[in-house]
Backbone as numpy.savetxt, mean C-alpha at the origin, in Angstrom:
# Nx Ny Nz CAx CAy CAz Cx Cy Cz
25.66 -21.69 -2.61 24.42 -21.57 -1.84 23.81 -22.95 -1.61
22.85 -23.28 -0.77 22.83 -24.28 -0.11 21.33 -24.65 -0.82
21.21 -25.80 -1.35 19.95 -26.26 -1.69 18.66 -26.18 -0.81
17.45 -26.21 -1.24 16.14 -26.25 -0.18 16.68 -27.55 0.21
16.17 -27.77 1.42 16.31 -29.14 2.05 14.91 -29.99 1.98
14.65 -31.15 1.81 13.84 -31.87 1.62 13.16 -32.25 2.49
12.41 -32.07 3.44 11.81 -32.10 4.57 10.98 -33.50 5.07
12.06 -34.13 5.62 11.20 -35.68 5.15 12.17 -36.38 6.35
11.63 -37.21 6.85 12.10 -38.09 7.83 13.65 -38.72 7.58
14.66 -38.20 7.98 16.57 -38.90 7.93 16.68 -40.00 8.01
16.43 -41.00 7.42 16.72 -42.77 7.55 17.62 -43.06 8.44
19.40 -42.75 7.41 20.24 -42.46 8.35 20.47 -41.97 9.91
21.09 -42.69 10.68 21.08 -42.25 12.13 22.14 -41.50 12.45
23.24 -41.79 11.74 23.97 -40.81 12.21 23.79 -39.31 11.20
23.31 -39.36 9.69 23.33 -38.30 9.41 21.80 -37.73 10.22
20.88 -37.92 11.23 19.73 -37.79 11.64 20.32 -36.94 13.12
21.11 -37.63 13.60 21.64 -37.18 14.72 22.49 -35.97 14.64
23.30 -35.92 13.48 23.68 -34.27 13.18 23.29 -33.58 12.81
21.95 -34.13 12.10 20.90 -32.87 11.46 20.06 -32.45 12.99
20.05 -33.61 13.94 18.93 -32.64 15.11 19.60 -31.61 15.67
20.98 -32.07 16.43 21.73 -30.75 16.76 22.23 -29.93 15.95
22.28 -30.12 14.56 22.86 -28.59 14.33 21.36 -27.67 14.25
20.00 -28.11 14.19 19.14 -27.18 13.73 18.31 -27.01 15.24
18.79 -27.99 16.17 18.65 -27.76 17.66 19.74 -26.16 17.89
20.70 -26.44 17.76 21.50 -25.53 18.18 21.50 -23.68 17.39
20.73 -24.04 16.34 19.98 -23.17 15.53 19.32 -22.70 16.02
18.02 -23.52 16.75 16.59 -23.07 17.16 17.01 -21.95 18.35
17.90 -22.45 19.29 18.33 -21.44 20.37 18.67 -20.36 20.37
19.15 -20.37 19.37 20.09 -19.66 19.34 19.52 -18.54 18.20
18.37 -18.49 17.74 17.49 -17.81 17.11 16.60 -17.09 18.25
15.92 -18.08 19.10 15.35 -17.68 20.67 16.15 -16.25 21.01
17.22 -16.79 21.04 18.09 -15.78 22.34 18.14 -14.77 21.24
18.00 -14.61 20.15 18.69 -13.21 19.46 16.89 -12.84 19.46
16.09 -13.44 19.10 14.28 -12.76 19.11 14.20 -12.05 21.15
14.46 -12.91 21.43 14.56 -12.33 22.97 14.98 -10.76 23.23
16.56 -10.45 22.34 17.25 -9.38 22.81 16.39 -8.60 21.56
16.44 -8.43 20.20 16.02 -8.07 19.40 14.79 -7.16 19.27
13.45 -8.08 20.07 12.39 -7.92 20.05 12.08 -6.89 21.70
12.81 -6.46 22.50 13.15 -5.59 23.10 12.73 -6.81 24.76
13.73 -7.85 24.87 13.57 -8.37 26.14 11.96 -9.60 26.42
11.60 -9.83 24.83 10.19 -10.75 25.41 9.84 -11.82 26.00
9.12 -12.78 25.86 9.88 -14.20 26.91 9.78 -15.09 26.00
10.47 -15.85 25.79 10.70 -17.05 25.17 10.98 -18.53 25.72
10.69 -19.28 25.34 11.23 -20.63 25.80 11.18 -21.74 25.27
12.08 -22.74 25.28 11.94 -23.90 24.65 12.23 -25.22 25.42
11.30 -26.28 25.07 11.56 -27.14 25.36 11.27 -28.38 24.45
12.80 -28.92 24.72 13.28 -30.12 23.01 13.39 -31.46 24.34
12.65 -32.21 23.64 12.41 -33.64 24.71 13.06 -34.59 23.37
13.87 -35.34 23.59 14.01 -36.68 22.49 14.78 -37.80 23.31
13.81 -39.00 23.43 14.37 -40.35 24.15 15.57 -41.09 23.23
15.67 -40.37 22.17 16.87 -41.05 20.97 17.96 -40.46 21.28
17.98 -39.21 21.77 19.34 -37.96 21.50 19.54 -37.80 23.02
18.62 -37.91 23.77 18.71 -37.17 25.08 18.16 -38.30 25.97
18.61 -38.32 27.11 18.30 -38.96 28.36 17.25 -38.03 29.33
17.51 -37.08 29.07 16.51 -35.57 29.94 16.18 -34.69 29.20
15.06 -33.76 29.19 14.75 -33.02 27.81 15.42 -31.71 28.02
16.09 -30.99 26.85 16.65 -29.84 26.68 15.93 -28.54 27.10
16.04 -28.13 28.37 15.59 -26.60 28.89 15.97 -25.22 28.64
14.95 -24.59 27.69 15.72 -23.31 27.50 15.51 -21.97 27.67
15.69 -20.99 28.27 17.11 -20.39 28.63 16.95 -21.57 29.59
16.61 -22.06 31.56 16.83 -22.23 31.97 15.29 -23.24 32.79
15.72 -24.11 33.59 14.39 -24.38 34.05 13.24 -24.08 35.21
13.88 -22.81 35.63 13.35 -21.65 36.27 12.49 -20.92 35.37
12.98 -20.63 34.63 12.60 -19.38 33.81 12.07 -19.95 32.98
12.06 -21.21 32.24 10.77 -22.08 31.65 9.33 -22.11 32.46
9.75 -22.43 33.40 8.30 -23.02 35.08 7.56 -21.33 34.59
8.56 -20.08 35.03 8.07 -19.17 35.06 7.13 -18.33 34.00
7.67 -18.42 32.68 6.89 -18.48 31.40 5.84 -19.22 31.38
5.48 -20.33 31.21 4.32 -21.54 31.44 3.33 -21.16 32.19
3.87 -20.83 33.68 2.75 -20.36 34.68 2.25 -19.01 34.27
3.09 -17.81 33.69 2.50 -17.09 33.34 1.52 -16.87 31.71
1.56 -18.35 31.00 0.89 -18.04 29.77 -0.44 -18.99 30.32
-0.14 -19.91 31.09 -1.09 -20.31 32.01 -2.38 -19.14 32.69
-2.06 -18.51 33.18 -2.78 -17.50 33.36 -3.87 -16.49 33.01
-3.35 -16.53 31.86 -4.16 -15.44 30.87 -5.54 -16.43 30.40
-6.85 -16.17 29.96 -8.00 -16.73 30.11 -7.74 -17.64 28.74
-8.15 -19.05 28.61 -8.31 -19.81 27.70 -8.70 -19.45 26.09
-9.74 -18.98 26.39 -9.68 -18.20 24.88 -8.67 -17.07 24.28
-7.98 -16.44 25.21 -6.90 -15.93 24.88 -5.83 -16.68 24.48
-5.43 -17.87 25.27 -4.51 -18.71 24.86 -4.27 -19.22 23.56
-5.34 -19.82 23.58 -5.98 -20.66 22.53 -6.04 -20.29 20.79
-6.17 -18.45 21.18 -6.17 -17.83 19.51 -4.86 -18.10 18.57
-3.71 -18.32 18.77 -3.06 -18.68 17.59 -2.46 -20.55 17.80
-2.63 -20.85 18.38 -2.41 -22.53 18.94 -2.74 -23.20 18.22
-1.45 -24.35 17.40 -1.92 -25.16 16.88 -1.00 -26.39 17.00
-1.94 -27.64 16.97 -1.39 -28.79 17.12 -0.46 -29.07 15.63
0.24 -30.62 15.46 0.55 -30.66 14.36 -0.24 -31.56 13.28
-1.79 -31.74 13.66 -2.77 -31.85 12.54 -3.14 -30.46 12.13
-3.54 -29.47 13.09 -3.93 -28.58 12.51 -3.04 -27.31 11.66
-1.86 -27.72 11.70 -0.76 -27.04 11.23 -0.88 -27.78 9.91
-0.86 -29.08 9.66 -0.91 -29.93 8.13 -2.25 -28.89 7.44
-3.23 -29.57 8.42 -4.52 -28.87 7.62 -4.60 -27.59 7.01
-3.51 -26.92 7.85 -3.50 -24.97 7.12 -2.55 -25.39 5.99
-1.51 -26.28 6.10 -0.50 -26.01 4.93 -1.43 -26.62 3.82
-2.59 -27.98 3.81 -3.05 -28.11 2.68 -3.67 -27.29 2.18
-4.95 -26.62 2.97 -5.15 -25.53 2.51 -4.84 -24.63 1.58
-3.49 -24.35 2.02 -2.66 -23.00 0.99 -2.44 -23.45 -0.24
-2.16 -24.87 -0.10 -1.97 -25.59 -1.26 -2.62 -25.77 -2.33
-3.43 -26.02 -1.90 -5.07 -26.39 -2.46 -5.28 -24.87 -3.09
-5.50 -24.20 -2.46 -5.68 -22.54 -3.05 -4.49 -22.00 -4.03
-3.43 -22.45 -3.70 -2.33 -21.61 -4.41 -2.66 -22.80 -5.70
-3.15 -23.88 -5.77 -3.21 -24.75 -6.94 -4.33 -23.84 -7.69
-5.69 -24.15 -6.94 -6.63 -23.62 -7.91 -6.71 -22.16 -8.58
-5.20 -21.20 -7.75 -4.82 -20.14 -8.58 -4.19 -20.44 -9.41
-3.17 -21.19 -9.65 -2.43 -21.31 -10.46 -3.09 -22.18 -12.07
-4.15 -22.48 -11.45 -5.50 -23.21 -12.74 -6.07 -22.01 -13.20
-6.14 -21.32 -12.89 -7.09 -20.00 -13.25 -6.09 -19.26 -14.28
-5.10 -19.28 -13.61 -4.26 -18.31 -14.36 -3.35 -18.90 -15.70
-3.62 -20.22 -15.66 -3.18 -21.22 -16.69 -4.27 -21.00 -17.75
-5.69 -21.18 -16.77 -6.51 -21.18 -18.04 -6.67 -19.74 -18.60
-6.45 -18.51 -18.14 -6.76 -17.23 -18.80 -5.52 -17.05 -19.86
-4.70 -17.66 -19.21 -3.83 -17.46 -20.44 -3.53 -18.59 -21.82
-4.06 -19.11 -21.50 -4.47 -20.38 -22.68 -5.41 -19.76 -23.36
-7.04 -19.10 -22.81 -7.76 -18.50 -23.56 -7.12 -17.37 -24.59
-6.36 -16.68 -23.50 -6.03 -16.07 -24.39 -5.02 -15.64 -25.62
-4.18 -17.21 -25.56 -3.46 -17.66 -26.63 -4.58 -17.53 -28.29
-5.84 -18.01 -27.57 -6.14 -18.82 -28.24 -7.12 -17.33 -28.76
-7.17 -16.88 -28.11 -8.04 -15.39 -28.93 -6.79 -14.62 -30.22
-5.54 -14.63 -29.63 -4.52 -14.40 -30.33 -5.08 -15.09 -31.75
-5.11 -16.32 -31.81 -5.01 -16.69 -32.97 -6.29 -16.46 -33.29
-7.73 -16.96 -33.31 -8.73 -16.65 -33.88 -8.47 -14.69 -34.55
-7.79 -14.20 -33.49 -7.66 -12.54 -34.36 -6.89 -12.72 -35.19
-5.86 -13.60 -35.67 -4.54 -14.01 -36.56 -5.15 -14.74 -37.40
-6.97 -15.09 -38.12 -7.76 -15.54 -38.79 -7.67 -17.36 -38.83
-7.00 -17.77 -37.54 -6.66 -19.17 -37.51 -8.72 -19.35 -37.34
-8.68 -20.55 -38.29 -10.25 -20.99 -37.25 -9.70 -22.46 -36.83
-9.39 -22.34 -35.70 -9.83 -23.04 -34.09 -10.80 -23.66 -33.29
-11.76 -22.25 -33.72 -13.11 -22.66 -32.82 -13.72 -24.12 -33.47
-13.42 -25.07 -34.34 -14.28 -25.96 -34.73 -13.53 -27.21 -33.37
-11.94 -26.69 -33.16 -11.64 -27.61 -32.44 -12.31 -27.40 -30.99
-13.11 -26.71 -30.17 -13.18 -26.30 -29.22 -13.98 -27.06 -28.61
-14.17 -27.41 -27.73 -15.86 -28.09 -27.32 -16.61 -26.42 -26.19
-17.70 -26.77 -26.06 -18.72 -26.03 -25.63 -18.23 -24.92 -24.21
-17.69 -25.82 -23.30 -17.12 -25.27 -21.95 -15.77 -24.20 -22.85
-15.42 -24.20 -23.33 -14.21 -23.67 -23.71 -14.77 -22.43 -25.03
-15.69 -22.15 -25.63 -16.50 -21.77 -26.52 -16.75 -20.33 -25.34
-17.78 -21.23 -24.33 -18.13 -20.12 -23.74 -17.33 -19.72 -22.88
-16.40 -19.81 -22.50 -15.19 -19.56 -22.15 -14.39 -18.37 -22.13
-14.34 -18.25 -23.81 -13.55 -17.28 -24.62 -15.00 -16.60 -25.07
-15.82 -16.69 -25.09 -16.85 -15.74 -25.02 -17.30 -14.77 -24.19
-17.01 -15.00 -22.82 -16.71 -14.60 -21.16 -15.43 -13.81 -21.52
-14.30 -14.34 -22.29 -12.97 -13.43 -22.18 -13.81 -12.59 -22.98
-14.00 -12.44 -24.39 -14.19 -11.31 -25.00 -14.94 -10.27 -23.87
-15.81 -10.58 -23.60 -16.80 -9.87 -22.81 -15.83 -8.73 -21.88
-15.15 -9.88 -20.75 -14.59 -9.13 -20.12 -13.46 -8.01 -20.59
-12.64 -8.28 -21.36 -11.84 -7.41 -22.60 -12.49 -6.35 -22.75
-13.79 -6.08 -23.14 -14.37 -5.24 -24.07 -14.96 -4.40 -23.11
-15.29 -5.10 -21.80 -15.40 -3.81 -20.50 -14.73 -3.16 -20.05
-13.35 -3.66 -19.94 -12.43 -3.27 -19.80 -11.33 -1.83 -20.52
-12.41 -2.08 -22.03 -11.54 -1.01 -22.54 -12.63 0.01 -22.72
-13.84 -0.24 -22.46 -15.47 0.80 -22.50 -14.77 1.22 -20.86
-14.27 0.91 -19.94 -13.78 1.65 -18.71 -12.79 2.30 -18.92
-11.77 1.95 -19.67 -10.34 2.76 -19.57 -10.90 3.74 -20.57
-11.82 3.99 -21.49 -12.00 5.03 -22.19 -13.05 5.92 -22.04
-13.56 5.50 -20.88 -14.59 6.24 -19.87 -13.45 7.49 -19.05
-12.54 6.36 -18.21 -11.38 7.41 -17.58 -10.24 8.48 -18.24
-10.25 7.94 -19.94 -9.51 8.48 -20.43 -10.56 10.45 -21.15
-11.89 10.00 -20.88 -12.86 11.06 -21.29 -13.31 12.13 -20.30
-12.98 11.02 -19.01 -13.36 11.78 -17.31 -12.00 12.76 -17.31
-11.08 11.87 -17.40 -9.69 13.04 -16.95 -9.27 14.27 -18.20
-9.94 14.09 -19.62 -10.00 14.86 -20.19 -11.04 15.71 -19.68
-11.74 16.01 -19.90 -13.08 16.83 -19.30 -12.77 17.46 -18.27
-11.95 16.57 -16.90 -11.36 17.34 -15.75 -10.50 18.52 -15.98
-9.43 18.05 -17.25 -8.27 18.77 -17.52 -8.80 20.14 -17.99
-9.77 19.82 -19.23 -10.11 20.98 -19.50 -11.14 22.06 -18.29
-12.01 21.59 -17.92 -12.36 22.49 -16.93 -11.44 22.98 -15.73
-10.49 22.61 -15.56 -9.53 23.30 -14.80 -8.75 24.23 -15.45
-8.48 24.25 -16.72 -8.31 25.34 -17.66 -8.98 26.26 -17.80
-10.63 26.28 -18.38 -11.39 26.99 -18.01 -11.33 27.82 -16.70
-10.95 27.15 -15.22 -10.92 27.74 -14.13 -9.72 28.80 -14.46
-8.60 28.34 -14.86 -7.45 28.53 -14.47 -7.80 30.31 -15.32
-8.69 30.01 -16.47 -8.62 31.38 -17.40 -9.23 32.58 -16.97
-11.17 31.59 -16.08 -11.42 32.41 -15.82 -11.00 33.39 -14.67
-9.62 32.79 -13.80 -9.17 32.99 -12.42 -8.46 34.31 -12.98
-7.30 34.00 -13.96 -6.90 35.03 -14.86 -7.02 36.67 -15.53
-8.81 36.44 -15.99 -9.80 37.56 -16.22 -10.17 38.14 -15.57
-10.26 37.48 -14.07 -10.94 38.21 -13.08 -9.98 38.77 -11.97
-8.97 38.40 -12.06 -7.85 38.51 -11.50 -7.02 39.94 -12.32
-7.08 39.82 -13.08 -7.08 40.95 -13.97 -8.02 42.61 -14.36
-8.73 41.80 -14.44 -10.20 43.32 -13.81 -9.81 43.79 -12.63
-9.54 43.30 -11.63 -9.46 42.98 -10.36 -8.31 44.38 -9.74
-7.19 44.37 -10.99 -5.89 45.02 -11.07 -6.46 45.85 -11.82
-6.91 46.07 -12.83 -7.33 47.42 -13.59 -7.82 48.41 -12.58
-9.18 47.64 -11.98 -10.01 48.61 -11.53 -8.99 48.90 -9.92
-8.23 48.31 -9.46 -7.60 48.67 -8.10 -6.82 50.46 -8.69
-6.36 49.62 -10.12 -5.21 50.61 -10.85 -5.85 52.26 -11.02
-7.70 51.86 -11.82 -8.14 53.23 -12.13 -8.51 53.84 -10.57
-8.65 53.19 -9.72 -8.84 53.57 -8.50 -7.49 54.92 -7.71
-6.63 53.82 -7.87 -5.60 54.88 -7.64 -5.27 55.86 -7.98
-5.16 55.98 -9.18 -5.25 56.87 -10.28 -5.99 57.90 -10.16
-7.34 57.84 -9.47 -8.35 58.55 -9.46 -7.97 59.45 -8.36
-7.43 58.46 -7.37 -7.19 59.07 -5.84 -5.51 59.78 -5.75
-5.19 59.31 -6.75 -3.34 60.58 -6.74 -4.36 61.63 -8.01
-5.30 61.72 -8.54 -5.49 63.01 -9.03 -5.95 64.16 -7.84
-6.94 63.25 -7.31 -7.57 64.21 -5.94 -6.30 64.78 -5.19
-5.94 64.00 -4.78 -4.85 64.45 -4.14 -3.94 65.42 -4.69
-3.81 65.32 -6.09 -2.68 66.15 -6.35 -3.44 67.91 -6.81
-4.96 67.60 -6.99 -6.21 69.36 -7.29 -5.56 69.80 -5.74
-6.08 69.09 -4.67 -5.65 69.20 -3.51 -4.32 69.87 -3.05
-3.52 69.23 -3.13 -1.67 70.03 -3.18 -1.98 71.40 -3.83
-2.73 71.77 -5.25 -2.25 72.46 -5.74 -3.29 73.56 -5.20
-4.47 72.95 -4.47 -5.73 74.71 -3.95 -4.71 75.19 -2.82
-4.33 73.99 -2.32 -3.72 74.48 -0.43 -2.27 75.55 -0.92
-1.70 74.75 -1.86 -0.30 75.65 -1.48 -0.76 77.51 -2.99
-2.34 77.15 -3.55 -2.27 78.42 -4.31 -2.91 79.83 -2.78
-3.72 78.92 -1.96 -4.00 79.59 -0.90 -3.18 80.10 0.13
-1.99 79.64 0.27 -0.89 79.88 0.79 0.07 80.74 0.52
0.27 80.89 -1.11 0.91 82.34 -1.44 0.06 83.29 -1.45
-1.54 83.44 -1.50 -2.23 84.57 -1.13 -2.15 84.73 -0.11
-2.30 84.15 1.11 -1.83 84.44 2.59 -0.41 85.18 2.51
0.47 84.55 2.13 1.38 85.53 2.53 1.41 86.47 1.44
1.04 86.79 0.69 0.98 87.79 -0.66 -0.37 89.09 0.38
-0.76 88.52 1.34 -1.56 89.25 2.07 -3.12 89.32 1.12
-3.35 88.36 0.45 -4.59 88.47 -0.32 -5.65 87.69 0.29
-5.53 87.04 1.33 -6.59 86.14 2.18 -5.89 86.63 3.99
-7.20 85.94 4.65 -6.84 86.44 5.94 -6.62 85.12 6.74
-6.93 83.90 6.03 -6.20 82.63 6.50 -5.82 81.62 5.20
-5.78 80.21 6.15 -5.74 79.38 5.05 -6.59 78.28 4.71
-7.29 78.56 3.32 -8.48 77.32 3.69 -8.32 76.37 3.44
-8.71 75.11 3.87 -8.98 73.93 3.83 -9.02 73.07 2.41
């Protein structure tokens, strides 16, 4: 695998001159695959160098360069303008990040130094005489934050108990009532195949008196 490359001006001329075209011939050739890739968008490049070149490198073509240009030309200035950057203001964003990704990387040096150092004061080392004041209150700020931290996780660990159980509760009382629910459907029925069955038994006792000739119809 190929090392990061060091990004720094080629002394050398001839190794300078094979580093422009091979990462010239790169750049294009990245173009043309974002072009097809990105479903047909417009692209273009143009590589000017009075060292390498006598005329500057047009790409795809210098039609179709003119034509791109005039049309980004077009669109209103403040539109243009929103992601555009020169190459000061391109330095200025990379220090930036720099600058930030440093003063994270201080933060996170120092929380974990503090908290080396709480390690040991709990391991009965005394330390604190070596400490000066900024660093005192420091690890006084860590405790703090620590100790909210676990008054919260045992807040959530009391919330989701409490949840659990009252959904149990639901779940029981859903159960009980769900259950009554079936009894009384049950004595219901029950009630209504007795009727029914006094019923069967008046109609068909009225029916052998009819034909026994002991009634003169059949009642109801």
């Amino acid at each position: 695998m190929r090392g990061k490359v060091k990004l720094e001006y080629i002394a050398d001329e001839t190794s300078r001159r094979a580093t422009y075209l091979r990462r010239k011939k790169g750049l294009l050739k990245n173009l043309e695959e974002l072009t097809i890739l990105a479903g047909g968008i417009d692209a273009c490049a143009l590589i000017y160098s009075t060292e390498f070149h006598a005329q500057p490198k047009e790409w795809p073509s210098p039609s179709e360069l003119q034509r791109i240009i005039t049309k980004f030309r077009s669109y209103p200035e403040l539109e243009r303008g929103k992601k555009m950057m020169n190459q000061e203001s391109l330095l200025n964003e990379l220090i930036l990040k720099a600058k930030e990704n440093s003063a994270k990387m201080q933060r996170k040096n120092k929380e974990i130094k503090m908290s080396l150092r709480l390690f040991e004061v709990i391991g009965n080392k005394n330390i604190t005489g070596t400490m000066n004041n900024d660093e005192l209150n420091q690890m006084e700020w860590e405790i703090d934050e620590k100790l909210k931290r676990v008054d919260q996780r045992l807040i959530e660990l009391n919330n989701n108990a409490s949840t659990s159980q009252s959904q149990a509760q639901v779940a029981d009382s859903t159960l009980v009532a769900n259950g009554a629910t079936i009894q009384a459907e049950a004595h219901v029925n029950h009630s209504q195949s007795d009727e029914m069955y006094k019923k069967a038994t008046r109609d068909f006792t009225s029916f052998l008196k009819y034909i026994n000739g002991g009634d003169d119809d059949i009642s109801d």
